[in-house]
C-alpha angles and dihedrals in degrees: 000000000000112000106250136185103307095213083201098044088047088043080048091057103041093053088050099056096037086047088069117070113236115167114170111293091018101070094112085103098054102040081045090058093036093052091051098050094051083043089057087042101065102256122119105236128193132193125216124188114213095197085300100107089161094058105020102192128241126259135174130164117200103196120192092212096248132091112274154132119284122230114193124216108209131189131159118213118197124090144204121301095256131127107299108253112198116231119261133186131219125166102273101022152027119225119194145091112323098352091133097022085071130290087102090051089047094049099044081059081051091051094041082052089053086051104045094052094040094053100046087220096134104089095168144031123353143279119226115202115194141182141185161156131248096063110130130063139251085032093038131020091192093274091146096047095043095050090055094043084060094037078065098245091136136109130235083253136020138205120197119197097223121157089261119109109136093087140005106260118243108173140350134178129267118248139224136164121206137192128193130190122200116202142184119199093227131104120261110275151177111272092242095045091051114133110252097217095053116094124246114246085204099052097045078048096054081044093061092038077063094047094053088049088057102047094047078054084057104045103038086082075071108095155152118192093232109036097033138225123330111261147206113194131184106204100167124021112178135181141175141325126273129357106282103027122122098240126229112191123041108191129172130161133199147149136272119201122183135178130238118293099053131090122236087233085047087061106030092047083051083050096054098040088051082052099043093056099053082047083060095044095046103041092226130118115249120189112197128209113197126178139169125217101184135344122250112276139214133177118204102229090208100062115111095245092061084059093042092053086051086054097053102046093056091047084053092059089270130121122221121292124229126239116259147143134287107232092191133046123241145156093297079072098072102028082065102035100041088026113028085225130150115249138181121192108213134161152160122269120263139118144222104064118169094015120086085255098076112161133186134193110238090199092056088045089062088043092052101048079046087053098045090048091053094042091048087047097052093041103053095023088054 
């Protein structure tokens, strides 16, 4: 009989990677342990380390021996920096950190891999399974991911196990934070005794509050029907210490999102001159902190591999999928925008991600691991 998906084996699996704490930056234990089990398993693994030697990432290529496209499996492991939950199974679901974002997901690409060898049913190309730390922002910003995307470890096609499974992804924004600091050179005073001739942090604040308003004026004529307009958002503005003290120090931080088509130094180089001018006009010094979590991302929905995932899902029990956004950025980001390459973000069911109450669906994740053999199959095989 072909080997198929082994629920326990795939249960077995998640457990043991939520049971290993792995917050961003911290993820060495887990891609140890996850090194040394595929190891034991058979598979060659590798472990590049993408300018991450505390954490080197995880990497295995299972080839059929005949020439062949390459479809890549990838999962990041590490999670939010909140109290560590251990995992627990019931009999529908698996609760712990990271169990939905996205050690089920990753495992269920583990399990897919298994599969896929023991069935014999890849007759062409490869599959590349990957795995990897400095995921999630504020802690990462996908440094380790995007160096070994340049350093060419990538597939002709990617799948990433992201809790999104109600449409097939075609385009999200990019994403920055920015923080911004105003600042006067005078000493800290009482509000009656202020120095006339010394700026207001507030009020060059309230002056660039203006200027984003402007400029979200500007760029909401910039638009896709599915992901939405480009977008500047203030989320904290902050100034000074008690009531009737001179404030020194004016800061405020906030998000820029953009849509394909536009360069992450083209925005952020439109953000700073827009700052810089309000610095002239104010007097004031203004220090800017700028960083980008993910480029924008777009899927050409003509390409072959759309079609093949269709294909699959409805071979897994499934029924097509409809096209939609991505509300949030991940690493099909960078595959696309470093890359050019084709990526689908699918996942199993689950909640709670990014709260200590994460939750997966042990069922999806079997459905997942089902949907990511037959696309690999149908891929390489043509």
């Amino acid at each position: 009989m072909p080997a198929t998906v082994q629920r326990q084996r795939l249960i077995d699996t998640i457990t043991r990677m939520v049971s290993i704490p792995s917050r961003t930056g911290e993820c060495g234990l887990l891609l140890d342990d996850m090194a040394a089990m595929l190891t034991a398993e058979g598979f060659k693994v590798d472990r590049p380390v993408g300018g991450h030697p505390a954490a080197p990432a995880v990497a295995v290529r299972y080839d059929s021996g005949q020439p062949g496209p390459t479809i890549q499996f990838n999962g990041h492991v590490d999670t939010v920096h909140l109290p560590f939950v251990p995992p627990a199974v019931t009999a529908t679901q698996i609760t712990g950190s990271g169990s939905i974002d996205m050690k089920g997901g990753t495992a269920a690409a583990i399990e897919a891999l298994r599969v896929i060898r023991d069935s014999g049913v890849l007759k062409k190309g490869s599959v590349l399974f990957t795995a990897h730390d400095l995921h999630e922002a504020p802690w990462g910003f996908g440094q380790q991911l995007n160096q070994m995307i340049r350093d060419g470890l990538v597939g002709d096609a990617v799948l990433i196990p992201e809790y999104l499974n109600q449409c097939i992804p075609t385009v999200s924004r990019g994403s920055a934070t920015w923080k911004i600091f105003i600042r006067r050179t005078g000493a800290p005073v009482h509000e009656v005794m202020r120095p006339l001739d010394e700026p207001s942090v507030i009020n060059a604040g309230a002056e660039l509050v203006a200027r984003f308003r402007q400029l979200g004026d500007a760029i909401a004529g910039r638009t896709d029907p599915l992901a939405g307009s480009e977008t500047v958002f203030i989320g904290q503005i902050h100034s000074g210490e008690i009531f009737n003290q001179y404030p020194q120090v004016c800061w405020m931080e906030g998000t820029r999102r953009w849509l394909p088509g536009r360069s992450p130094d083209e925005v952020e180089k439109e953000f700073r001159q827009l700052v810089a001018q309000v610095e002239r006009k104010t007097k004031t010094q203004i220090e800017v902190q700028f960083q980008v979590i993910r480029d924008a991302f777009k899927l050409d929905t003509t390409h072959p591999f759309v079609e093949t995932f269709q294909q699959a899902l409805v071979e897994a029990g499934g029924q097509r999928l409809p096209l939609g956004a991505k509300p949030f950025v991940d690493d099909c980001n960078s595959f696309w925008s470093l890359a050019g390459i084709p990526g689908i973000t699918h996942g199993p069911t689950g909640g709670g991600a990014h709260t200590v109450e994460e939750w997966l669906s042990i069922d999806d994740a079997v459905r997942v691991a089902n949907v990511y053999v037959l696309t690999a199959a149908k891929f390489c095989n043509g």
